[in-house]
N, C-alpha and C positions, 0 to 999 in steps of 0.2 A: 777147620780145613774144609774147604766145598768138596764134595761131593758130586759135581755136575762129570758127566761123562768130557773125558777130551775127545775131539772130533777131528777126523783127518779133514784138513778142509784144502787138503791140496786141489781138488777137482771141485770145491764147493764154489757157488759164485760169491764173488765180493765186490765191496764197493773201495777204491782202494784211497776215492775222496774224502770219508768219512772221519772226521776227528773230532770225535764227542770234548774234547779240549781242546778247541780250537777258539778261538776269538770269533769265527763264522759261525761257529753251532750257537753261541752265546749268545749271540746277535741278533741269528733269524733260526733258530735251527729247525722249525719247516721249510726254506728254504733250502736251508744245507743240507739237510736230509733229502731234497730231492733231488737237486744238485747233484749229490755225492754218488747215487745210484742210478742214476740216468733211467736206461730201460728195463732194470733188473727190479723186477717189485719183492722177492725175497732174498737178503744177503746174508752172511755169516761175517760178524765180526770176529775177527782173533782174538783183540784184547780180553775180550767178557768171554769168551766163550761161546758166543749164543749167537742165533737168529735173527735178524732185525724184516718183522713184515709190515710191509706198505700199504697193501691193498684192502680198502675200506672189507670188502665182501670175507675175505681173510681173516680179519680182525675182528668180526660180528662172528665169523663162526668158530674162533677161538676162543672168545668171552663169555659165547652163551653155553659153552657145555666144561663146567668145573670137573667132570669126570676124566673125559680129555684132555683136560690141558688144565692142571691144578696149581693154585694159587700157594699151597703149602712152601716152594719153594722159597717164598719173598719173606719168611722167616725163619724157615727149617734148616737155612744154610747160615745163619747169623751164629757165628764164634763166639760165647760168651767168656770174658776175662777167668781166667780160672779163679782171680781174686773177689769175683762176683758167681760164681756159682751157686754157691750156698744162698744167695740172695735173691735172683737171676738164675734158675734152671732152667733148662732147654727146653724141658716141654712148658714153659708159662711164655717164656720170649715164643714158641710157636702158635700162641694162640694169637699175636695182634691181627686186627681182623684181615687186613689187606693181607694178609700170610696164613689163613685159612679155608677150610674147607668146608663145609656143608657138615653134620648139623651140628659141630661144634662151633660154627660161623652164625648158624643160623639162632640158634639160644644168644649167644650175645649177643647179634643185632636186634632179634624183638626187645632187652631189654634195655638197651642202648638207644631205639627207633622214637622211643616216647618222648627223650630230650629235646627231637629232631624233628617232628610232626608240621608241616606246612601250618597250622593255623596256631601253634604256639608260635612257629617263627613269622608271623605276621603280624601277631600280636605284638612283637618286639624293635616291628619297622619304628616310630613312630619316638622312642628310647634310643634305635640306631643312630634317627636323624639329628637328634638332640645333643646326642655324645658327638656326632660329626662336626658341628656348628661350636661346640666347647671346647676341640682340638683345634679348632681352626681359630678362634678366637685368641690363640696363645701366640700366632707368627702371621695371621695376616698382613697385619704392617709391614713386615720383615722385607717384602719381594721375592724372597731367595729360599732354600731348606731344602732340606735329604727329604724326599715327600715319605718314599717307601718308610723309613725309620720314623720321622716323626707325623706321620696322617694316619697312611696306609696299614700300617704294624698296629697305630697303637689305635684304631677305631677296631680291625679283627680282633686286640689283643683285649679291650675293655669289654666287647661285647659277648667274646666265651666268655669271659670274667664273668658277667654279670648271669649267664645260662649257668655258668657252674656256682655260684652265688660267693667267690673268692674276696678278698678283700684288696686291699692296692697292694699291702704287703708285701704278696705276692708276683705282683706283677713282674719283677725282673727274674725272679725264680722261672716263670709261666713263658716271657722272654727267652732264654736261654733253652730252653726243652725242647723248643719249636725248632733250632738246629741241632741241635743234641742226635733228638728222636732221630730226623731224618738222616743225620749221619750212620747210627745205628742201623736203620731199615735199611741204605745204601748200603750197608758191607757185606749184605748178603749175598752183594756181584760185582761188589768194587770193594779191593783191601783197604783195610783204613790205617793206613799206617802209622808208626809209633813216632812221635811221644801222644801225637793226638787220639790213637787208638786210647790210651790211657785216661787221658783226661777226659774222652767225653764220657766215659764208661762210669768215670768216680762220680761227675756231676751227676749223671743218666739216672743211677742207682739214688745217689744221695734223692733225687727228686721222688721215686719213685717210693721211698720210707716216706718223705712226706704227705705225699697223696694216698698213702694206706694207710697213716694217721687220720687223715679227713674223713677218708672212709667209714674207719671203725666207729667215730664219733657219730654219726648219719645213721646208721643203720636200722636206728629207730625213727629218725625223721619223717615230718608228714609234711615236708614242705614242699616243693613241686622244682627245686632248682635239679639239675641234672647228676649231678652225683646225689642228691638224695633221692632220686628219682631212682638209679641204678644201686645205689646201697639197702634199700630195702624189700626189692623184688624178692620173693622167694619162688621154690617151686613144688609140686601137688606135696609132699610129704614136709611143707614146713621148711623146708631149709632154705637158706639164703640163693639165690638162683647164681650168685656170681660171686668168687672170692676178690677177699678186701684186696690183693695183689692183681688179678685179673682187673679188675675195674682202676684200679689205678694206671695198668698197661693201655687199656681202653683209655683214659684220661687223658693219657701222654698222647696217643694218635690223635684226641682230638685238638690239642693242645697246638701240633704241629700244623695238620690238614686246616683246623679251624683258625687261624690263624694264616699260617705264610700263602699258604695257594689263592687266597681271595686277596691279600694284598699282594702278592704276585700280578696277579689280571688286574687290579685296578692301576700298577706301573705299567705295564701293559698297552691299556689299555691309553693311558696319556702318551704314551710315543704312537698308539697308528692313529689318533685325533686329530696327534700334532701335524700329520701329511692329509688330514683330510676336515679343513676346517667348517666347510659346509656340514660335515653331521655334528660337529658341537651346533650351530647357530639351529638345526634341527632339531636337535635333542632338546636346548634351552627353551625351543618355543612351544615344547611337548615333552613332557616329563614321561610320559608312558614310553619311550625310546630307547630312556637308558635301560631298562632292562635287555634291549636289544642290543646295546650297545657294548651289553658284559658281554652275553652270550656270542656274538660277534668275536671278541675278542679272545674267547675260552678258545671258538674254533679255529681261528688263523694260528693261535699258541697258546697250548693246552699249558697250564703251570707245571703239570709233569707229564715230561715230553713221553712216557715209554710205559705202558703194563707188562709187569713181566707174570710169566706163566714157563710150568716143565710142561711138555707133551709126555702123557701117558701111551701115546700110539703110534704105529710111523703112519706120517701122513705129509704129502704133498700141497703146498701151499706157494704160491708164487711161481711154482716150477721147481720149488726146490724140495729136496727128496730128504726132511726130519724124521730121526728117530726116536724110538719112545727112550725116554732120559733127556733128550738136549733141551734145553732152555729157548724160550720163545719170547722174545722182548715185541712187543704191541707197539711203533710207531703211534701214537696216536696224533704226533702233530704232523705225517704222513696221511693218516686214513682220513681226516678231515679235509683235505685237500685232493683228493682220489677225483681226477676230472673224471671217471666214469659215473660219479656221484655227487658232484656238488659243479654248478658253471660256475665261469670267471673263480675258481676256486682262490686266486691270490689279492683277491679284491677285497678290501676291506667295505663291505656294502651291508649295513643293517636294516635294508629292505630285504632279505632272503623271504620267502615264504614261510620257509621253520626253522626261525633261527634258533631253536633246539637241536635241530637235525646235525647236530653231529658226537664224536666219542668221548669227551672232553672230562665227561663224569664216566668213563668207561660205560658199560651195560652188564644186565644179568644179575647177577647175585651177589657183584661187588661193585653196582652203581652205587659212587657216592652219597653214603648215610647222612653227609650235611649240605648236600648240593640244595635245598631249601633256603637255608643257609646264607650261604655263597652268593647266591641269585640276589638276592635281599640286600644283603651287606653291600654288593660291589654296587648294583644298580641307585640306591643308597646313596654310598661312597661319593659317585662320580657325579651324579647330581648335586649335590651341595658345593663338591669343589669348585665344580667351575661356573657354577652360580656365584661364589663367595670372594674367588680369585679371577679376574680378568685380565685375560690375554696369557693364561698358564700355559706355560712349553715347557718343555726340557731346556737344560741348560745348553749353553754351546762346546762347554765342555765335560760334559757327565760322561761319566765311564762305564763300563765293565767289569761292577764289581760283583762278582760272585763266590758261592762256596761251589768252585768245580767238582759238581759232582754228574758222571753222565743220566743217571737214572730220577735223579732230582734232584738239579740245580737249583739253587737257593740266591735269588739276586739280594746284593746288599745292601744298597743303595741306588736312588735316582735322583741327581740333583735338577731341580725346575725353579724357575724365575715367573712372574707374572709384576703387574701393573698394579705397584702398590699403592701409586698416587689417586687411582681410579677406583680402590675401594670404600665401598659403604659398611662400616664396623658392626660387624654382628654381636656385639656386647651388649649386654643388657636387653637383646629379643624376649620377647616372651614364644619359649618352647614349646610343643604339646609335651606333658606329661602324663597323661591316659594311654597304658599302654596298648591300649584299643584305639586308639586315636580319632576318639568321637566329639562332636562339641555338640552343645543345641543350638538349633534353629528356629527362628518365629515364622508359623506358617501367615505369607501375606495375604493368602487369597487362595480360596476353595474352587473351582470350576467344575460345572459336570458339562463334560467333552459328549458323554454317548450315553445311550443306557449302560449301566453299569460300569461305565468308568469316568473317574472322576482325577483332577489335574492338581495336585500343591502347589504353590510358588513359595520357597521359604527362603530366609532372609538374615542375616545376621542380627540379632535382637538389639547392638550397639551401634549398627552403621559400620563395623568392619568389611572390608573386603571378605570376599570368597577366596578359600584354594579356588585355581585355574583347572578347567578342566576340558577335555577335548570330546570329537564324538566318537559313540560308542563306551564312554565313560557309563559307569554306574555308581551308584551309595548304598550302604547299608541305611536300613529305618529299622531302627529300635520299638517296640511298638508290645509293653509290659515283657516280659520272659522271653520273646519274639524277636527274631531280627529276619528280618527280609530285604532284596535286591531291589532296585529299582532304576532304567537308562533315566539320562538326565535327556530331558528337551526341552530345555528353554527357547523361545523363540530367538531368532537370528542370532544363537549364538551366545545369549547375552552372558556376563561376565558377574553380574550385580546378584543375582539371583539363579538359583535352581530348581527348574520344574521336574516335575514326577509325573508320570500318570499311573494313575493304578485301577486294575479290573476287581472287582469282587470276586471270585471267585467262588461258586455256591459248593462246592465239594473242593475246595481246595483247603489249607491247613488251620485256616484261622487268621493270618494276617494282614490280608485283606479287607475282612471281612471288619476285623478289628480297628482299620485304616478308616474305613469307611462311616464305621457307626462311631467312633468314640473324638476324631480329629477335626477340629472345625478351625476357621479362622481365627487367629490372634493365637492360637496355644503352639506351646513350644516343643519342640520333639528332637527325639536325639538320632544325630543318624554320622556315620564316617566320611572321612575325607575320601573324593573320588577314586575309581581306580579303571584302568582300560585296556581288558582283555580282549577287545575290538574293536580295534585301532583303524580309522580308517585310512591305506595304502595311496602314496599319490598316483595317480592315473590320469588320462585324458578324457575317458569316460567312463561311468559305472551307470549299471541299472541296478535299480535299488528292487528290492521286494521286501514287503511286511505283510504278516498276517496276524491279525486283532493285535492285541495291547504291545506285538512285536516291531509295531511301526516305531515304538518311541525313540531307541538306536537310529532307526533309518533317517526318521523324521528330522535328525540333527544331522547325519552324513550328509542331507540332500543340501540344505544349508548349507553348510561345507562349501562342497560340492559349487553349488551356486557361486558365492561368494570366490571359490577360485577359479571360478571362469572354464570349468572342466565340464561336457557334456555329459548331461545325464538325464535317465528318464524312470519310473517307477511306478511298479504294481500295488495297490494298496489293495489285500482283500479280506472278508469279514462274512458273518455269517448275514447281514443284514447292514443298511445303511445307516439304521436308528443303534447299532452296536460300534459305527466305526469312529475311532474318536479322533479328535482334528483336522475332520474333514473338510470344514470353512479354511481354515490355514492350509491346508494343500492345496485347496483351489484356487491359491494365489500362484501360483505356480502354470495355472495354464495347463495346455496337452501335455507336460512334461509327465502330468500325475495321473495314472489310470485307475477311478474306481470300481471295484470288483465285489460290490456285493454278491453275495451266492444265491440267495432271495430271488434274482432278477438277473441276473448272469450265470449261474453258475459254475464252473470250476473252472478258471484260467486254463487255455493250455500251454502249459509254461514249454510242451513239445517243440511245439508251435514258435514260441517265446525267445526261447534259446537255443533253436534248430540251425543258426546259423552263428558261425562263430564270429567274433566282432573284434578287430586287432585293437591291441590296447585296451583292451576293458576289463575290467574286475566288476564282480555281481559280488550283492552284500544281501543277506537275507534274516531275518530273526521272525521266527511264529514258532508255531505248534510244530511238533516232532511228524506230522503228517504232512505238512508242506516241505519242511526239510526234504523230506526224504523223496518226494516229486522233486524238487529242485536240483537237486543231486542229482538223481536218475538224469537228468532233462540235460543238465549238461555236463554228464560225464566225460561227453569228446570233448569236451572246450581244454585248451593246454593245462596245463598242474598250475594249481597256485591260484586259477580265474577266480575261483568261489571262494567266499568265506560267510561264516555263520554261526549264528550266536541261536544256542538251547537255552529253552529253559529250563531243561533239567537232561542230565545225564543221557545220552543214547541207553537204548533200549536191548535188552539180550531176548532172544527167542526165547520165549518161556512157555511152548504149546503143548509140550509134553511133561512137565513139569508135576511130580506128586509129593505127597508128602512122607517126612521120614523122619527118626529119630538119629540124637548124635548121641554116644554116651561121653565126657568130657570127665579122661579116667583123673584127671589133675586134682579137679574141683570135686569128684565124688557126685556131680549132677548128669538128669539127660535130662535132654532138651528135644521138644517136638518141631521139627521146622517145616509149617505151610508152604502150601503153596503161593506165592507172593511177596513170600520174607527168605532173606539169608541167614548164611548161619551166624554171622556178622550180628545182624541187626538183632534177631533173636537171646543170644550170648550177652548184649549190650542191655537187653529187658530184662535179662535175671542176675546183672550185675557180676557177670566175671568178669574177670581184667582180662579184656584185649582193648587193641588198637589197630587203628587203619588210618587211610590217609587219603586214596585215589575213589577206591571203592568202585572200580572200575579191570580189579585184574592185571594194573600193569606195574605201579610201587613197587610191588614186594613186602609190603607191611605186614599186610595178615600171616604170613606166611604160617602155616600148623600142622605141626608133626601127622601125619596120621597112623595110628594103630592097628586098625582093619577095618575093611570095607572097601569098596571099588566105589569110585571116587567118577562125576562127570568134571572132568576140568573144563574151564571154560578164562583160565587165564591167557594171556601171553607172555608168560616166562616160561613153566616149566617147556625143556626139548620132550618129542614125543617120548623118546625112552624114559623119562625123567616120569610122564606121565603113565606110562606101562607099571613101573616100579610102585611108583604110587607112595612114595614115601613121606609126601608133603602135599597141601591143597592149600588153597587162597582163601578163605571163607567169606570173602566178601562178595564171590559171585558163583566158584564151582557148590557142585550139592551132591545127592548120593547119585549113586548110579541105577535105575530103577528103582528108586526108593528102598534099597536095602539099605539096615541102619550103619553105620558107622561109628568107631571109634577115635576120637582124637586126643592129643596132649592139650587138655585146654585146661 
């Protein structure tokens, strides 16, 4: 029976359009949701009980403080069958994470976090793409299919498969759970009424003995799949960090989230395509898109339309006067669309600036632990589809099939058609199988560009084509134990081949240096297929800026750039002219390209440069962390969004007061001295305790670690300041002591 207070809401505002079961909500229900509430940004719906808030600013300060407004409600109010109690107690159904609280939240997601790491899940792109191209292989010919049921479901459904190392077996078991769970998590503010209360509860449980079978078998494993991963963790006294029931609960969430919500967004994501056929033929001639093109699509319709949270406080939101008890349900396919925050917010446009910018994975302490994941899988997904199927739509007559639930609706199906007489049979492809997804290459020819840097052209050793790749693209180079980045700039573009340039680096890590001295003409080297985290945006002009080996990005945007007839001009600068490399090739280019040795010029004034602001133009910059930060400065007035820039290594934290300190790490029985210069992070990683990180930057959540005593310099952006006062958790990836007094933590 819940427990939510009942509210008079005779005087409370409401929205009287709203019908979380309506054929409207199902449809578009960021629409309907704002629709339904006109100019009221906080409502009280009757049916739930609860709150419903709109406004972006609202829903960021109700996310970031779990103190305030606790997450415990989204399982503390789940009814467990009284015929599963005994199986199923109240306090274990309280622990699924999305229904928890800090630091019983926090112990499970460290050991949950390691399954879920950005570079194990990119390691997995490459197996994604392979299993996409193997489901499609089975109905391409067809024209016609349920996408969501047989693509969508079953490329999510293979690929936890394969994180949690499951066998097919399985799979209809793994199937079924994914609506099970979420029915479950739903009745903790929607009744689930009988006969189907019942039956999902026998499956639920039945499921849940299985996966604590798996578990207990694991518990020794040293294999690196995801329940071995979480069945062997323990903690400082020896004992298992997480019960074999507990990790099986965990299983199920992922079971559910890693699965429906990324095939949710990738159906999605084909009906706003299908009104906007200019970003497929975009996306197709740039693969680096689709990722914008999930992200896109999370923001107009988040897969679960609502976070819910209890206020612990009274507090005013919207105008509307909440008190501590009532329930607070999180719009989030509302606060994505908050014109006070995002323009044209109903356009489906994946040119936004930050097409991350918005709630879709929530924030705080309950941002999505597989949003890695997601990102991957969907961007993945959609690229293969509509590479493999041409002219894919929706059908003309696809329905509205869902499991109506308001909290998370669960679509069941989406019937799509495409041009079967128009495809080219992906049978028999040869896949990458490296789940690194490296090949070799023959280097065809060595160049030295400048002093100290010198050019590869490398080549398929068989006369294969290259991956296509765009500017701002980059590769890994393998290079013995070594992997290093490097932009591609091949002259005009070319398609046949990809050049590198690379600096020596005399105090740099050894990569370079290794590049330099041991790679010569004709020998082969291993390096990854492209990838372009700086994309260059269409415009009608950009000015370009590089400094030293930072030109090689630009050097291909200008190209670009050229080639589409778009106006643009650029700073090349270096410490010397005998250091600048490809400077014969820019001076094909004419006054377009300004050299700016420092020798002989010295320092641009970019004041000067960018003191006026220039309509329609975007500026694209990559060098050293010392020009960045002039360029920024320089045109800080120019509108949001003008700049972009590519580090080559992380921004930098004020470190000018910085001493050295001890941690004592009461887990492991170790202290540790930490310099100045090193984290506690890095330090912890050289004397081999188990942690994990992922940003290393303060904002993931990864490191997250208890602390025991000590005053603490944060230097995150998550903890709230109160949060930092308490001091009951630090980042270790970037906060340190606080005057170098030492510290204790749970490590």
């Amino acid at each position: 029976m819940t427990t939510t207070p009942v509210i008079d809401h005779a005087s409370r505002p409401l929205a009287p359009g709203f019908d979380p079961m309506s054929d409207a909500y199902y449809l578009d229900p960021t629409r309907h949701i704002t629709e339904a509430r006109g100019d009221v940004d906080t409502f009280f719906f009757p049916y739930l009980n609860a709150w419903i808030v709109n406004r972006r600013a609202d829903a960021e300060f109700v996310l970031s403080d779990w103190k305030k407004f606790s997450s415990a409600s989204n399982a503390g109010l789940i009814t467990v069958p009284d015929a599963h109690v005994e199986t199923m107690p109240s306090e274990l159904i309280s622990r699924i994470l999305v229904g928890s609280d800090p630091m019983g939240h926090t112990i499970a997601r460290r050991v949950a976090q390691k399954g879920f790491l950005q570079p194990r899940i990119e390691a997995l792109r490459p197996e994604i793409e392979a299993r996409a191209h193997r489901i499609l292989d089975n109905f391409e010919s067809l024209g016609e299919i349920d996408l969501l049921e047989n693509y969508c479901l079953e490329l999510t459904t293979q690929t936890l498969m394969a994180l949690m190392d499951l066998g097919l077996e399985y799979v209809p078991m793994m199937h079924q759970l994914r609506d099970d769970f979420f029915q479950v998590l739903a009745s903790a503010q929607e009744e689930l009424p009988e006969p189907r209360r019942s039956e999902v509860w026998d499956r639920y449980v039945k499921t849940q003995l299985v996966l604590r079978g798996i578990v207990a078998q694991r518990r020794e494993s040293q294999n690196d799949d995801l329940i071995s991963v979480m069945a062997r963790d323990k903690d400082k006294d020896g004992n298992y960090s997480l019960s074999e029931a507990q990790i099986a609960l965990h299983l199920s969430e992922f079971a559910a989230a890693g699965t429906d919500t990324t095939a949710q967004a990738m159906a999605n994501a084909v009906l706003f395509l299908n009104d906007s056929p200019g970003t497929i033929a975009e996306a197709l001639d740039d693969s680096a898109l689709w990722q914008r093109v999930f992200d896109e699509t999370v923001r107009r319709r988040p897969s679960s339309p609502f976070a819910s949270r209890r206020s612990n406080i009274d507090v005013t939101l919207g105008g509307a006067e909440i008190k501590a008890g009532d329930m607070v349900w999180i719009s989030l396919a509302s606060v994505n669309v908050d014109p006070d925050h995002v323009e044209r917010p109903f356009e489906f446009d994946i040119h936004r600036e930050d097409p991350r910018d918005h709630l879709s994975f929530t924030k705080g302490r309950h941002t999505c632990l597989g949003q890695p994941l997601a990102r991957v899988q969907g961007a993945v997904g959609l690229e293969v589809l509509y590479e493999r199927l041409p002219g894919l739509h929706p059908a003309e007559n696809w329905e509205l099939d869902f499991i109506r639930m308001a909290l998370l609706p669960v679509r069941r199906s989406l019937q799509v058609r495409w041009d079967a007489k128009d495809i080219v049979s992906g049978n028999g492809r040869e896949l990458p199988a490296d789940p690194q997804a490296r090949q070799q290459l023959r280097v065809s020819s060595r160049v030295q560009e400048s002093d100290g840097v010198i050019s590869l052209s490398l080549v398929d050793p068989h006369g294969e084509a290259l991956p296509s790749w765009t500017p701002g693209s980059h590769i890994d180079v393998v290079v013995g134990d070594l992997v290093r980045q490097y932009s591609l700039c091949t002259p005009n573009g070319d398609q046949g081949a990809w050049r590198i340039g690379i600096l020596k680096e005399a105090n740099g890590r050894g990569g370079s240096k290794a590049i330099h001295e041991t790679i010569q003409e004709g020998d082969l080297i291993t390096v990854s297929h492209p990838r372009n985290n700086f994309a260059l945006l269409p415009s009608r002009r950009y000015i370009f800026i590089g400094g030293g080996i930072g030109v090689t990005p630009i050097l291909a945007m200008a190209t670009q750039a050229e080639h589409d007839g778009a106006e643009w001009s650029m700073v090349y600068g270096g410490r010397s002219l005998a250091t600048m490399a490809f400077t014969q090739e820019l001076q094909t280019h004419g006054d377009k390209v300004r050299l700016a040795p420092e020798e002989t010029e010295g320092y641009v004034n970019f004041g000067e440069l960018l003191g006026e602001i220039q309509p329609d133009t975007l500026i694209y910059c990559c060098g050293p962390e010392p020009l960045l930060k002039v360029v920024e400065a320089a045109s800080a007035h120019w509108p949001s969004g003008s700049l972009h820039v590519e580090r080559f290594v992380a921004k930098e934290f004020d470190t000018g007061g910085d001493v050295p300190f001890e941690v004592e790490c009461v887990d492991s029985g170790v202290t540790l001295s930490i310099p100045v210069g090193k984290s506690i992070l890095e330090v912890a990683e050289a004397e081999g305790l188990s942690v994990i990180s992922s940003c290393g930057e303060g904002t993931c959540g990864t490191c997250e670690t208890p602390v025991v005593e000590g005053e603490v310099d944060h230097r995150d952006s998550i903890l709230t300041d109160e949060e930092k006062v308490e001091c009951e958790s630090m980042f270790i990836c970037v906060s340190r002591s606080k005057g170098g007094c030492p510290l204790k933590l749970s490590l």
